[in-house]
Every structure is written in C-alpha cells, then in structure tokens.
C-alpha atoms as one frame of an Amber mdcrd trajectory, in Angstrom:
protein
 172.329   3.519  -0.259 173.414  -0.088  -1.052 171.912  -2.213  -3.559 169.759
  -4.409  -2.406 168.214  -7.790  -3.405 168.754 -11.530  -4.229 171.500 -12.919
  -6.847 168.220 -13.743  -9.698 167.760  -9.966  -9.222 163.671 -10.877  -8.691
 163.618  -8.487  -5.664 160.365  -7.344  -5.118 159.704  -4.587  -1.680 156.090
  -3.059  -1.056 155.906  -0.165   0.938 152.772   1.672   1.989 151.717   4.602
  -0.047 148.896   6.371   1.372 145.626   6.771  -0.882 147.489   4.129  -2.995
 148.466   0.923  -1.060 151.713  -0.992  -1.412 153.573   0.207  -4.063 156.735
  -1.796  -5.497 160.183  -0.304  -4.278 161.606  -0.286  -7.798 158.690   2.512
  -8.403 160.683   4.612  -5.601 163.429   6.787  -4.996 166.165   7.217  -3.025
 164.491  10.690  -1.779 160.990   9.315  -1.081 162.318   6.255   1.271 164.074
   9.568   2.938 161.286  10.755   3.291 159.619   8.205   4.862 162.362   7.675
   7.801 163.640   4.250   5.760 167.172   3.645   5.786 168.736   0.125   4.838
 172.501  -0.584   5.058 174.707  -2.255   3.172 174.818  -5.415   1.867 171.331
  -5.836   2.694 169.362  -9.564   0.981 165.646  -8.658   0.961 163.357 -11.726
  -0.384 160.191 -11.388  -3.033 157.675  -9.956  -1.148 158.844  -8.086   1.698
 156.819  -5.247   3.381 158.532  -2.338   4.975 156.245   0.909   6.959 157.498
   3.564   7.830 161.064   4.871   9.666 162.203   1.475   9.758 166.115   1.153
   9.792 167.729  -1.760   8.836 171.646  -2.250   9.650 174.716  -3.784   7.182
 175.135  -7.520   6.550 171.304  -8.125   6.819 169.093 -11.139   5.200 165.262
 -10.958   5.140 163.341 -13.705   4.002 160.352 -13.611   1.167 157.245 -12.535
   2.827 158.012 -11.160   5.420 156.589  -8.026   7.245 157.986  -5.195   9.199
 156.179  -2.613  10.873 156.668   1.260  11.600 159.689   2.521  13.838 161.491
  -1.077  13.664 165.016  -1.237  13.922 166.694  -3.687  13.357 170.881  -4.012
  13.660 174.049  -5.611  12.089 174.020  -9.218  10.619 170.301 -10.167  11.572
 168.702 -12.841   9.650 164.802 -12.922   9.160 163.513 -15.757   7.758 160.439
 -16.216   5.514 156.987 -14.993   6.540 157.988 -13.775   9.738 155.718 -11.141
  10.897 157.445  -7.888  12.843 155.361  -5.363  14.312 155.455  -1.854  15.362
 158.503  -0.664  17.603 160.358  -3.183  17.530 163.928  -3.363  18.123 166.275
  -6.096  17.101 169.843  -5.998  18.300 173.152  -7.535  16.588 173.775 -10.895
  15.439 169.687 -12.003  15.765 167.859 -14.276  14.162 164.554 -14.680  13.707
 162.842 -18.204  12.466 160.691 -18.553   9.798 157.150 -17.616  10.695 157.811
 -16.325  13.852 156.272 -13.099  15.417 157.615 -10.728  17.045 155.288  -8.121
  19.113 154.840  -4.377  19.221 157.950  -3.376  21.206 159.642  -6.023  21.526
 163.450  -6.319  22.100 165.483  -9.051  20.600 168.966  -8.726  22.205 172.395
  -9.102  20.661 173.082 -13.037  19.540 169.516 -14.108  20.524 167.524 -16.504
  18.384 163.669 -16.532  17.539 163.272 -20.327  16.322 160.416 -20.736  13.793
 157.111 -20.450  14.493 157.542 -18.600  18.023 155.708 -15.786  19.208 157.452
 -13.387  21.269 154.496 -11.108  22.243 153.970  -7.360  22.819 156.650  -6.029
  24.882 158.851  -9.155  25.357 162.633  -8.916  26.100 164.393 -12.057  24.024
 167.753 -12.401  25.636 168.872 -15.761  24.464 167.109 -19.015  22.197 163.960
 -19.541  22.701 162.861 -23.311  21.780 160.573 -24.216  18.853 156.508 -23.598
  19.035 156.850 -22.037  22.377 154.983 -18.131  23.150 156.906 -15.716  25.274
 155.002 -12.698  27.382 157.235 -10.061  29.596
C-alpha cells in the first residue's frame, strides 16, 4: 500500500467502525482496511476529513478533496479527481480520467464514464450514466 496524504502531512481519513463510529485511519492497519474490502493505489492525495465505508477501491494517480464522502462498494479508477465536499454514495462506479466538482453528488449506482466531468455543485442522481460534462447547477436522472 502507498502512502497516502497531502505534502503538510495533516491527513486525516475516518472510516466506520462498528459499535465505535469513525475512527481516524492513522489508528488502523494495513490488515484491518483488508479486512474491510479497502484498497487505495498509489500515489493516492486524500484531503482532511475524508470518509471512506466499506470495500471501496480507489485506483493510482488519485486526488480527493477535504470533506468529502464515499460510500460502500465505490470504485473509483485511475487519475480521478474529487473535489472538496463532494458527496459519493453507495455503488458507485467512477471510470478513468473523471472528475468530480466540488460539492457535487453523485447517486447510489451511478456510473461516471472514462474522461467525464461532474462540475460543482451537480447532482447526478441514483442510477445515472455520466458520459461526458455536465454544465454547472444542473441535476441529471437516467
């Protein structure tokens, strides 16, 4: 597993810990985020804040923002940026070369395709298939 984090070295991921809440990532191991289906790639930027569930995978070359969420089963590929406080639910899958704007949501099994672009503050609801830019403040269903 790759090092992960910003240059100040202030990197701070929660995961869910059940009985306990969020518990910092620093507080676990290698083994435990195993356990829990997590794997993150390498060169990976996560910002201060930054909740991960459950058997998420998370690809090389890979920038997420402070604040941000991801849910269970997410995937999430190669050179993807995520920018702050964007929110990504449950089975979600988010191809190559995607970025997603600050603030923008992304719902339970949605597909981002390779190259597309989430500006901020969209919502790309349940199910959605994002297959190129979608423009600023707009919601997207099917």
């Amino acid at each position: 597993m790759a090092a992960i984090g910003n240059p100040a070295g202030n990197t701070m991921i929660y995961l869910w810990k059940e009985g306990i809440g969020f518990k910092p990532y620093q507080e676990t191991n290698t083994v435990e985020l195993r356990r829990r289906g997590i794997y993150i790639g390498k060169r990976v930027s996560v910002g201060h804040g930054v909740i991960i569930n459950n058997r998420v995978t998370i690809g090389d070359d890979v920038s997420i923002g402070n604040g941000v969420s991801i849910g269970e089963k997410v995937r999430i590929g190669d050179n993807v940026s995520i920018g702050n406080g964007a929110y990504v639910e449950n089975g979600v899958r988010i191809e190559a070369d995607a970025v997603i704007g600050r603030g923008a949501k992304v719902g339970k099994n949605a597909v981002v395709g390779k190259g597309a672009c989430i500006d901020p503050g969209i919502h790309a609801a349940e199910g959605s298939v994002v297959a190129a830019a979608l423009p600023e403040k707009e919601e997207v269903y099917g």
